[in-house]
Backbone as XML, in Angstrom:
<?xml version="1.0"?>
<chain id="A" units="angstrom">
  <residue number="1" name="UNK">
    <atom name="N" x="37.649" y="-21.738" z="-124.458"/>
    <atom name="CA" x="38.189" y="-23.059" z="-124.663"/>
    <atom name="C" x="37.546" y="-24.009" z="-123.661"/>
  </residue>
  <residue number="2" name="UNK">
    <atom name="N" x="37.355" y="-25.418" z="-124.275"/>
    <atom name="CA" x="36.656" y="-26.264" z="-123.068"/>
    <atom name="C" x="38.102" y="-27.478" z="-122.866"/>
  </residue>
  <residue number="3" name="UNK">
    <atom name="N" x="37.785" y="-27.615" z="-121.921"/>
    <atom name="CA" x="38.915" y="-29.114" z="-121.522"/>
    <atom name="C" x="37.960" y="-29.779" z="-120.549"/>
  </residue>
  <residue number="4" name="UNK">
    <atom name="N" x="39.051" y="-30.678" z="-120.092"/>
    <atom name="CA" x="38.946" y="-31.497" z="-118.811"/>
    <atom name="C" x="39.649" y="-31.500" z="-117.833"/>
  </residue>
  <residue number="5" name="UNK">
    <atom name="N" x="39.491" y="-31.420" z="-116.045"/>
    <atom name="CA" x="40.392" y="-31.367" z="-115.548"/>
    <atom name="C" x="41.228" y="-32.897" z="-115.547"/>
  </residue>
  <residue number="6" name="UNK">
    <atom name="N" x="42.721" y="-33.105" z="-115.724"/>
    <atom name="CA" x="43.612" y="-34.070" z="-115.478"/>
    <atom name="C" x="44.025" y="-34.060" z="-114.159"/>
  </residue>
  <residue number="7" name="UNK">
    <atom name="N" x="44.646" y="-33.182" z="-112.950"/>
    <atom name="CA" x="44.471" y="-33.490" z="-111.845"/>
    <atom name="C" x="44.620" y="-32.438" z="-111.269"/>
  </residue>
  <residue number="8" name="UNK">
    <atom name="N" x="44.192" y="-32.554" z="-110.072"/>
    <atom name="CA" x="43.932" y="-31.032" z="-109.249"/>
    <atom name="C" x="44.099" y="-31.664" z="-107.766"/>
  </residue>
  <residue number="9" name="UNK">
    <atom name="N" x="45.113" y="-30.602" z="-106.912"/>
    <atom name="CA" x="45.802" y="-30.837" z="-105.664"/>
    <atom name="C" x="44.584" y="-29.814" z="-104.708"/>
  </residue>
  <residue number="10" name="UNK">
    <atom name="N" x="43.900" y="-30.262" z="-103.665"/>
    <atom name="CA" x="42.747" y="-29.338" z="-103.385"/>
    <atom name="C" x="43.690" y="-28.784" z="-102.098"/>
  </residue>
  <residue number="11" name="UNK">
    <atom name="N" x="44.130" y="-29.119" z="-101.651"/>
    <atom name="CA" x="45.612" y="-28.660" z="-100.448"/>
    <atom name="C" x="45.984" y="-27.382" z="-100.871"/>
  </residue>
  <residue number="12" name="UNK">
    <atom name="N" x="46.684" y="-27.489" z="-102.337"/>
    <atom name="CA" x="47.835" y="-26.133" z="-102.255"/>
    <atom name="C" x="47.077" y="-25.667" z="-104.105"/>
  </residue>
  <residue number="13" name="UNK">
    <atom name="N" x="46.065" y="-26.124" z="-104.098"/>
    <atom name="CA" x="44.874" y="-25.613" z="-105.209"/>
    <atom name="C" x="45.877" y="-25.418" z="-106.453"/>
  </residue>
  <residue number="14" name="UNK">
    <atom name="N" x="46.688" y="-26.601" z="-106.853"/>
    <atom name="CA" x="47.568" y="-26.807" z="-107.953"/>
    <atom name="C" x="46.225" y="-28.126" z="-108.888"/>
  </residue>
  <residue number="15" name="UNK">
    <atom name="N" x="47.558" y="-27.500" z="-110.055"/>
    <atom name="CA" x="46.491" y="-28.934" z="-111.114"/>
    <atom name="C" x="46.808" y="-28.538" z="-112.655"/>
  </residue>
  <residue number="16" name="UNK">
    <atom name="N" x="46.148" y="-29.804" z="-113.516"/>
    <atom name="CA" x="46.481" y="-29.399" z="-115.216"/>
    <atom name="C" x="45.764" y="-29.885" z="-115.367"/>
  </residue>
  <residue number="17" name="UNK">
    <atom name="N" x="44.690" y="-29.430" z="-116.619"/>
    <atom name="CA" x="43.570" y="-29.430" z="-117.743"/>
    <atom name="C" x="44.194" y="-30.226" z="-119.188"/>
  </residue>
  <residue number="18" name="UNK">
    <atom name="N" x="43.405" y="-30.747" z="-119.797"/>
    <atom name="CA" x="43.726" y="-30.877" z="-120.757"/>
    <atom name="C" x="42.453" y="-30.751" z="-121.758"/>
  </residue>
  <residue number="19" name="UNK">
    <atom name="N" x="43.216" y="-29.501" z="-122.888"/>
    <atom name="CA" x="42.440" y="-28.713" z="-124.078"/>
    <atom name="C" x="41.626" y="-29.597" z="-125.096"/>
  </residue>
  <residue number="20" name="UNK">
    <atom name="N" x="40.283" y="-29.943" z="-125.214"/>
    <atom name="CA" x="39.475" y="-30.735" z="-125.886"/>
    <atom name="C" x="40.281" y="-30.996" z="-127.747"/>
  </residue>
  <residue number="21" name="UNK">
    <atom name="N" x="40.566" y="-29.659" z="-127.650"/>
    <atom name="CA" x="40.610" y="-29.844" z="-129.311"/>
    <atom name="C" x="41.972" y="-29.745" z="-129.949"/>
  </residue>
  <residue number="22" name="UNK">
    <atom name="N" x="43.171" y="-30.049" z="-128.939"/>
    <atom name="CA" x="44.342" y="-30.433" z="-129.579"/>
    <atom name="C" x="45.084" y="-31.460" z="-128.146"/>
  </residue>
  <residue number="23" name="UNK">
    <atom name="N" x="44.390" y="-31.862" z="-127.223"/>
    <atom name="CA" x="44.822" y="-32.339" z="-126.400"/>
    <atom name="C" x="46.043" y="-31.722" z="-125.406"/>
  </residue>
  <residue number="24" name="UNK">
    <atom name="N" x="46.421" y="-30.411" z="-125.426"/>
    <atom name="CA" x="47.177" y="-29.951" z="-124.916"/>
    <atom name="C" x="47.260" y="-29.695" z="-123.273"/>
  </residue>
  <residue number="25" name="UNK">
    <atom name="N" x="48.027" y="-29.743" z="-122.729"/>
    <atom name="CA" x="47.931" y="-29.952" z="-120.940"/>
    <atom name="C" x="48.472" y="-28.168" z="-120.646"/>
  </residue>
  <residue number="26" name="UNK">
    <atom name="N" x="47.663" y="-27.759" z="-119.902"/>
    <atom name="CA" x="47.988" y="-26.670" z="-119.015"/>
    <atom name="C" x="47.862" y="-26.230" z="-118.170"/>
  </residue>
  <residue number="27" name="UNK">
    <atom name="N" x="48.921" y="-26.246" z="-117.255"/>
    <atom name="CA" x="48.585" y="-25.589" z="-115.363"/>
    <atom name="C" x="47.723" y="-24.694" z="-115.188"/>
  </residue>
  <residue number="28" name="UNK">
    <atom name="N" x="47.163" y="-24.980" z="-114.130"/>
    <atom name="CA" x="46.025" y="-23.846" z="-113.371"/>
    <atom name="C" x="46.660" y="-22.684" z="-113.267"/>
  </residue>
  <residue number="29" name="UNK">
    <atom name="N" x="46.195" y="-21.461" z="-113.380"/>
    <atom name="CA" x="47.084" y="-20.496" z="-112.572"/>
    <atom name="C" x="46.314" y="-20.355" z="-111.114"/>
  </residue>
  <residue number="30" name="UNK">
    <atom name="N" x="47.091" y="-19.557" z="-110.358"/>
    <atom name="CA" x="47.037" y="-19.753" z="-109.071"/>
    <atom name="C" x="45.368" y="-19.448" z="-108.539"/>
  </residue>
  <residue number="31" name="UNK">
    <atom name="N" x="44.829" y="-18.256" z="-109.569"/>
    <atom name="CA" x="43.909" y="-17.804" z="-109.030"/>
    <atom name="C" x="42.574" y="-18.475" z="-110.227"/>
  </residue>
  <residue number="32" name="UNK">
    <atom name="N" x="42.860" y="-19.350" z="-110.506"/>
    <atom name="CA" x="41.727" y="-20.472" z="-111.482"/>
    <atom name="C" x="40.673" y="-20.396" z="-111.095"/>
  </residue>
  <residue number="33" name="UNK">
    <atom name="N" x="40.371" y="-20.298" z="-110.124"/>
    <atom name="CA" x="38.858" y="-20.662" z="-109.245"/>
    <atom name="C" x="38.226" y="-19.542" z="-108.572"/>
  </residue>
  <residue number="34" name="UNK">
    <atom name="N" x="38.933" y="-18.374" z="-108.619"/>
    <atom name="CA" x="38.693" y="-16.670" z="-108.145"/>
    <atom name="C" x="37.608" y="-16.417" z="-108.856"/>
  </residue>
  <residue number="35" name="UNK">
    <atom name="N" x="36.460" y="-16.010" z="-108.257"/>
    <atom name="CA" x="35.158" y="-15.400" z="-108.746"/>
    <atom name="C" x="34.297" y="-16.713" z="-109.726"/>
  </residue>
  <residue number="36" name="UNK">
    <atom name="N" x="34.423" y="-17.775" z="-109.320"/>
    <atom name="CA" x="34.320" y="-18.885" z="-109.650"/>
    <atom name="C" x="33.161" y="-19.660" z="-108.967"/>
  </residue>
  <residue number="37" name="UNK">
    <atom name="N" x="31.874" y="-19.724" z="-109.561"/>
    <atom name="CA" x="31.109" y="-21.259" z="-108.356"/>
    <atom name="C" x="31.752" y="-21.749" z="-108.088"/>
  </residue>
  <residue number="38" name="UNK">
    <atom name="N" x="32.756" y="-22.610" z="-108.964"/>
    <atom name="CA" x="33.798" y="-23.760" z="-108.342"/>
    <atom name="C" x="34.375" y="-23.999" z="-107.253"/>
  </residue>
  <residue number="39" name="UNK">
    <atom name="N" x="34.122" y="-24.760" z="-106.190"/>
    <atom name="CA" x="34.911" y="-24.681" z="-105.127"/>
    <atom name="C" x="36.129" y="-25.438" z="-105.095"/>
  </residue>
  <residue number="40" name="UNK">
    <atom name="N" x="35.723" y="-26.715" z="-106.076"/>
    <atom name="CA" x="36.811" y="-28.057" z="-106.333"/>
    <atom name="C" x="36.690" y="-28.274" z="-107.296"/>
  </residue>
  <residue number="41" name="UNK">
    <atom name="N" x="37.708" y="-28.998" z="-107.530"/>
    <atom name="CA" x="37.703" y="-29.697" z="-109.205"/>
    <atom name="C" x="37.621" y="-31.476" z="-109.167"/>
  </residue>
  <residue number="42" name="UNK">
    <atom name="N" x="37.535" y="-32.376" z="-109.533"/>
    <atom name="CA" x="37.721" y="-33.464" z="-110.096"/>
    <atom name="C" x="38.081" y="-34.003" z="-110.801"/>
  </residue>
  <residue number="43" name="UNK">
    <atom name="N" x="39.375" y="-35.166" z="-111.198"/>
    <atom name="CA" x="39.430" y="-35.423" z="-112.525"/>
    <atom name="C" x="38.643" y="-35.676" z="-113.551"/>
  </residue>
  <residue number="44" name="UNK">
    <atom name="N" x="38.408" y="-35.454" z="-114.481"/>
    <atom name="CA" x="37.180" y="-36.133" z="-115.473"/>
    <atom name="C" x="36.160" y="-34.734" z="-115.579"/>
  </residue>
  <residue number="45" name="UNK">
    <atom name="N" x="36.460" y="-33.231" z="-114.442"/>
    <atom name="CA" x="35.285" y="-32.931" z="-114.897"/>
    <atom name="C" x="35.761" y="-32.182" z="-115.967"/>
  </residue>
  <residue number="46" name="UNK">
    <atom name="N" x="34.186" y="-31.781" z="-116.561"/>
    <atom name="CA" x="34.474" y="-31.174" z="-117.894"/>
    <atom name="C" x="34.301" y="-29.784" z="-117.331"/>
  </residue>
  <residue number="47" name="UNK">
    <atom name="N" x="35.028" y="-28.489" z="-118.074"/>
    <atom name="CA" x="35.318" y="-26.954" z="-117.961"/>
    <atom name="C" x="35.571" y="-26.374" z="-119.170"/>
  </residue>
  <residue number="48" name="UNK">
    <atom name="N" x="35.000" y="-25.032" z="-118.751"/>
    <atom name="CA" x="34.969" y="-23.843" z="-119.975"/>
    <atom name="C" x="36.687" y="-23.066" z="-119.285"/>
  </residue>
  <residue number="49" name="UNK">
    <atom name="N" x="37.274" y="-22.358" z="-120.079"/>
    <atom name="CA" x="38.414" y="-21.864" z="-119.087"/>
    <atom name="C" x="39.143" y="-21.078" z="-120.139"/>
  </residue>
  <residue number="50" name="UNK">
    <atom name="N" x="39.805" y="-19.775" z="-119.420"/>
    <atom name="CA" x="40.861" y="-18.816" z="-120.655"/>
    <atom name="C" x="41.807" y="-19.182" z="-120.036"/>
  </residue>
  <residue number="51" name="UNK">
    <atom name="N" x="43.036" y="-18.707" z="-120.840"/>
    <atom name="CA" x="44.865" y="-18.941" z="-120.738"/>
    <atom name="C" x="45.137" y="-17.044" z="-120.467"/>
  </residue>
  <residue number="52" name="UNK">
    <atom name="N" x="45.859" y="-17.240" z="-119.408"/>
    <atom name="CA" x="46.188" y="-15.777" z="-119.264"/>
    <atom name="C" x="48.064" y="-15.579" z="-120.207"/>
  </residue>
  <residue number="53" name="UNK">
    <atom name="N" x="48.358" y="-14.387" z="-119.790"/>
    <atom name="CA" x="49.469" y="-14.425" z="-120.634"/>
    <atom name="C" x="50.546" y="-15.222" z="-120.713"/>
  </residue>
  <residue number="54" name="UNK">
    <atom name="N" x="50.454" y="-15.878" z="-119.798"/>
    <atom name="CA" x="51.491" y="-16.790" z="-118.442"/>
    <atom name="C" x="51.057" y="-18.162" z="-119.270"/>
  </residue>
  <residue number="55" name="UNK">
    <atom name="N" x="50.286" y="-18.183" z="-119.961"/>
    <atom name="CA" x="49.870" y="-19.672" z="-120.540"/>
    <atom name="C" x="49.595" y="-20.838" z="-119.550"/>
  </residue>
  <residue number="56" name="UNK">
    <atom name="N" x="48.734" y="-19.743" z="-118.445"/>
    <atom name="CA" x="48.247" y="-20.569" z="-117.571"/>
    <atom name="C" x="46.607" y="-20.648" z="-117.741"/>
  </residue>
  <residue number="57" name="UNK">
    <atom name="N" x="45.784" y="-21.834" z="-117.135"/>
    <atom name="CA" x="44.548" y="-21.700" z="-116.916"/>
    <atom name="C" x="43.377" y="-20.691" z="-115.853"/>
  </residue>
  <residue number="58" name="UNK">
    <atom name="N" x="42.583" y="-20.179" z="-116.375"/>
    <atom name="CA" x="42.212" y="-19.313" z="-115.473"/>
    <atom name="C" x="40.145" y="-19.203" z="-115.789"/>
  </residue>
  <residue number="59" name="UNK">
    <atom name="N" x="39.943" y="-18.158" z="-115.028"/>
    <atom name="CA" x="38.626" y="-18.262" z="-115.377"/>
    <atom name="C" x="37.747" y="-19.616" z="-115.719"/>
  </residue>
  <residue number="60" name="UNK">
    <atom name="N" x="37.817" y="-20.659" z="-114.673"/>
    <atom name="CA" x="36.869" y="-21.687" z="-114.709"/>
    <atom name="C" x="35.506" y="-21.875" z="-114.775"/>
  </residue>
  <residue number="61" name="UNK">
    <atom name="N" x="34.687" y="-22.358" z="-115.533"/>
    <atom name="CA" x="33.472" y="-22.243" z="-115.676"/>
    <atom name="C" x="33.014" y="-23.897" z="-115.813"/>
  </residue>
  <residue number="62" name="UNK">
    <atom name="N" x="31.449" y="-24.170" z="-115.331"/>
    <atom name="CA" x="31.142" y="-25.772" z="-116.172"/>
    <atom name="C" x="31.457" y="-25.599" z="-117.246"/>
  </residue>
  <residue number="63" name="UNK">
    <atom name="N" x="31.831" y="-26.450" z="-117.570"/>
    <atom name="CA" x="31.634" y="-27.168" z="-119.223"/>
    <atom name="C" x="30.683" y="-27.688" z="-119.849"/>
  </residue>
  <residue number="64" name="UNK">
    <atom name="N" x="30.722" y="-28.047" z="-120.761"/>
    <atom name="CA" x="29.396" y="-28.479" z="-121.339"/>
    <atom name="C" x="29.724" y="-30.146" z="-121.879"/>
  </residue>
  <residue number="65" name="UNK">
    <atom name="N" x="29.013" y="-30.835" z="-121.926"/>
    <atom name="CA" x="28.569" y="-32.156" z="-122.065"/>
    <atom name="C" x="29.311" y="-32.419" z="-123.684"/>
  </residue>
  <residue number="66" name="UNK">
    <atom name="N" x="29.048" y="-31.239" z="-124.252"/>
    <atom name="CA" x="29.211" y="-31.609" z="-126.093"/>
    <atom name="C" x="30.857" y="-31.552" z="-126.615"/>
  </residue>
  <residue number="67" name="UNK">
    <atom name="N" x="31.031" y="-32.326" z="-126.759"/>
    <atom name="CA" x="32.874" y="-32.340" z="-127.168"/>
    <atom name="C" x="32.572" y="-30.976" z="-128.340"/>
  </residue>
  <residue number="68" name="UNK">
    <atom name="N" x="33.544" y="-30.465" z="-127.392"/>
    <atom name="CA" x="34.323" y="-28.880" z="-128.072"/>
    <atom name="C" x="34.865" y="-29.270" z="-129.775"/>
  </residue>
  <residue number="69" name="UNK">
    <atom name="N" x="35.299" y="-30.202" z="-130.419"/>
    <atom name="CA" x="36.241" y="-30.345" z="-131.297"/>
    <atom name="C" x="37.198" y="-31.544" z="-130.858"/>
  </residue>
  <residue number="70" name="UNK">
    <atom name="N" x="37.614" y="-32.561" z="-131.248"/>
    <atom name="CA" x="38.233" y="-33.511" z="-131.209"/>
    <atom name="C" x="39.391" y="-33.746" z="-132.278"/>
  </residue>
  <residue number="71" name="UNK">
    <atom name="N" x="40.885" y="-33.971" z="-131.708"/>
    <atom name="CA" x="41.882" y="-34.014" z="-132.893"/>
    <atom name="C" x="41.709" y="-35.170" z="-133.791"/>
  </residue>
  <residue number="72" name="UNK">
    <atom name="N" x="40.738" y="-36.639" z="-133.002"/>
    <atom name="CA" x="41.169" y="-37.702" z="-133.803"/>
    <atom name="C" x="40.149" y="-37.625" z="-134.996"/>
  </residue>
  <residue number="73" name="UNK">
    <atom name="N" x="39.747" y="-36.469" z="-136.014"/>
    <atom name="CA" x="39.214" y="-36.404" z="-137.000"/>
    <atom name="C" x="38.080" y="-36.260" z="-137.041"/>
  </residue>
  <residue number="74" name="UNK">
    <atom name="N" x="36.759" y="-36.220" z="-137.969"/>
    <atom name="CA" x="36.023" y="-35.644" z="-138.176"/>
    <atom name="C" x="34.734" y="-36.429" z="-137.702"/>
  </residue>
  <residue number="75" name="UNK">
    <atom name="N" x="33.676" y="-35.743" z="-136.873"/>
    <atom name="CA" x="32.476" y="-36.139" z="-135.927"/>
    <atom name="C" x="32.029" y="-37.400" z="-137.205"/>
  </residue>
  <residue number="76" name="UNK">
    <atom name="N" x="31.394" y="-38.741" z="-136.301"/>
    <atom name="CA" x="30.371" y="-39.672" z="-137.411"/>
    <atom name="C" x="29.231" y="-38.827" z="-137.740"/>
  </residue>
  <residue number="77" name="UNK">
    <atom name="N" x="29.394" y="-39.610" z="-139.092"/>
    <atom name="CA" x="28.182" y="-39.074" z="-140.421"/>
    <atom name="C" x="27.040" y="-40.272" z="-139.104"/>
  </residue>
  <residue number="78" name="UNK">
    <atom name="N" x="25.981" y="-38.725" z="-139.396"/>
    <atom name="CA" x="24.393" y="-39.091" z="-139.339"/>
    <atom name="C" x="23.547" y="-40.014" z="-139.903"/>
  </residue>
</chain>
């Protein structure tokens, strides 16, 4: 899944993403950034990331530049 981070506490390494392709918001889990380049996050940046069972965020990766899927309907015609 790709999102964006929405905000991230670099203190106590809290924060919520929000899911490219239904807009959905979900907390970091604690260990988000474990085995991770990532050292920090930013709002606005873009991330690759899984949901553990906890329906938390985990496994952070860059993201990629190309919108994942968008809810407000279908990409412009070429």
């Amino acid at each position: 899944m790709q999102g964006v981070i929405k905000a991230y506490d670099p203190t106590n390494q809290t924060g919520s993403l929000v899911r490219d392709t239904d807009r959905a918001v979900f907390e970091l889990a604690p260990n988000a950034l474990e085995g991770s380049i990532l050292r920090m996050l930013r709002q606005g940046q873009r991330i690759v990331f899984d949901l553990n069972d906890d329906g938390l965020a985990t496994r952070l990766r860059l993201g990629s530049e190309v919108d994942m899927g968008s809810p407000t309907g279908p990409p412009p015609s070429t």
